[in-house]
C-alpha positions, 0 to 999 in steps of 0.5 A: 442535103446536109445541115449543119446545126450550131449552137451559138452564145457569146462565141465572138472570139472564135466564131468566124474562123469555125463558120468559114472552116464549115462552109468550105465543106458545104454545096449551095444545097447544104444549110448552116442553121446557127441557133443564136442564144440571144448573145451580148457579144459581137456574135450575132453582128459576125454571123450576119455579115458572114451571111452576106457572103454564104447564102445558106447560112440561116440565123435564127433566134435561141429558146433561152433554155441552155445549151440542150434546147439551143441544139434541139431549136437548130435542129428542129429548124434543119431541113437536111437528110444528114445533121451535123452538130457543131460547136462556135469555137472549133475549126473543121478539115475541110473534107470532113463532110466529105469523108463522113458522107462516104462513111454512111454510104459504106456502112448502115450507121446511123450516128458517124463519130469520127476523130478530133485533136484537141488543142488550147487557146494558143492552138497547140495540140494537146491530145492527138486523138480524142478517140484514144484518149477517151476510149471511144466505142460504139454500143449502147450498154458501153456509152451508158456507162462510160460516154465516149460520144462527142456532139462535135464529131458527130453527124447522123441521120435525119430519121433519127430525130423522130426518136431523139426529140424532144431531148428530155430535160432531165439527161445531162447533154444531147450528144450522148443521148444521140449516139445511144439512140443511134446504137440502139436504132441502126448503130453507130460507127467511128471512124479513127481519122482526125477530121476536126480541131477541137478547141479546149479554152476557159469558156467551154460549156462541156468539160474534160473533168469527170463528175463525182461518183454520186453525180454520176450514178445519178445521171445514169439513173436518169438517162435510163429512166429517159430511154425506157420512157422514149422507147414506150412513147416510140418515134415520133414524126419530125417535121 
C-alpha cells in the first residue's frame, strides 16, 4: 500500500491540478492523506469536492505548528508500507509510483529520490534536471554538508519512521532529515529520470537561495546535535 502524504495551506491556485496528477498514480488500495493547515483560501472547499470523486482521499486537520509538523501530522495518520511526500502546487508523471516502486524492489534502498524539472508560474521549464543543477548524491556525510534531498521527489519505507518521528523541532526542514536517516538505516538511491514537474512561483515555502555561511553552520550544528540525540534514544515503534 502506498500513502502519499500532503502538506496543504493556502495552495488553492494550484491544488487541484496536483491532486489529480497524484491520483492518476494511485489503486483504490492506496491513500492520499492531505494534512490541511487550517487554509483561508478555497482549498479545503477544492479538496472536499475532489474527494467525491477519489474515495481514498483523507482530509484531516493541520497542527498549526508550520510546515514540518504538517508533514509529520500526515504521515503519522498514513497507514501505507511506502510514503510519498508531496507538495500542493506541483504535478506528478503519471508513472511516477509506478516506477519508484520498481526502484525499491531492484535495490535495499530505503529513501528513493528520483529526478524532477523545474518550471515557473507560466509553466516554462527553467532547469531541466533538479539533479544536476543541485549535485544530488546519496551519503549521510554528503547531505549533512551540502543537502541535495528533496521532499517532493522523495518516498521511503514505512519502517523508517520509527527512527525519524518526532521530527525535532530545532533542524531547518524534514526532507533531509529523512533521507540522512535513510543513508544511515538502509541507504538511499537516486534514481536520474524526471518523474515530476516542480513549480517554483513567489508563494514557495522552500527556497532556492542559500542561507548565509553563519546561518548555515549553524543548522549543521543542530542537525547533528539531533542525530546523535535520535541514534542515543534508537527507533521507536510507529503506530
Amino acid at each position: 500500500m502506498v500513502s502519499v502524504c500532503m502538506a496543504a495551506y493556502n495552495g488553492e491556485k494550484y491544488i487541484k491540478k496536483q491532486i489529480e496528477s497524484i491520483m492518476v498514480n494511485l489503486t483504490k488500495e492506496d491513500e492520499l492523506v492531505i494534512s490541511d493547515d487550517f487554509s483561508t483560501d478555497n482549498t479545503r472547499k477544492i479538496i472536499e469536492e475532489l474527494s467525491n470523486k477519489y474515495s481514498n482521499i483523507r482530509l484531516i486537520d493541520g497542527p498549526k505548528a508550520g510546515v514540518k509538523k504538517n508533514f509529520e501530522n500526515a504521515l503519522l495518520k498514513a497507514k501505507g508500507d511506502y510514503l510519498f511526500l508531496c507538495d500542493q502546487d506541483d504535478i506528478w508523471e503519471p508513472t511516477k509510483v509506478k516506477e519508484v516502486l520498481e526502484v525499491f524492489k531492484n535495490t535495499k534502498a530505503s529513501v528513493v529520490v528520483h529526478d524532477a524539472e523545474v518550471f515557473n508560474e507560466k509553466e516554462e521549464v527553467t532547469i531541466p534536471s533538479f539533479i544536476e543543477y543541485r549535485g544530488s548524491k546519496n551519503g549521510a556525510i554528503k547531505n549533512i554538508v551540502k543537502n541535495s534531498y528533496i521532499g517532493c521527489c522523495m518516498a521511503f519505507k514505512r519502517e523508517l519512521l520509527e527512527y525519524a518521528l518526532p521530527i525535532p523541532n530545532y533542524i531547518e526542514m524534514h526532507d533531509q532529515w529523512i533521507g540522512v536517516l535513510g543513508d544511515i538505516h538502509g541507504g538511499s538511491y537516486f534514481y536520474k529520470k524526471v518523474l515530476f514537474h516542480y513549480r517554483r512561483h513567489g508563494d514557495n515555502v522552500s527556497s532556492m537561495s542559500h542561507y548565509g555561511v553563519g546561518k548555515m553552520i549553524k543548522n549543521r550544528v543542530f542537525f547533528m546535535w539531533a542525530l546523535l540525540v535520535r541514534s542515543l534514544r534508537g527507533k521507536r515503534r510507529v503506530k
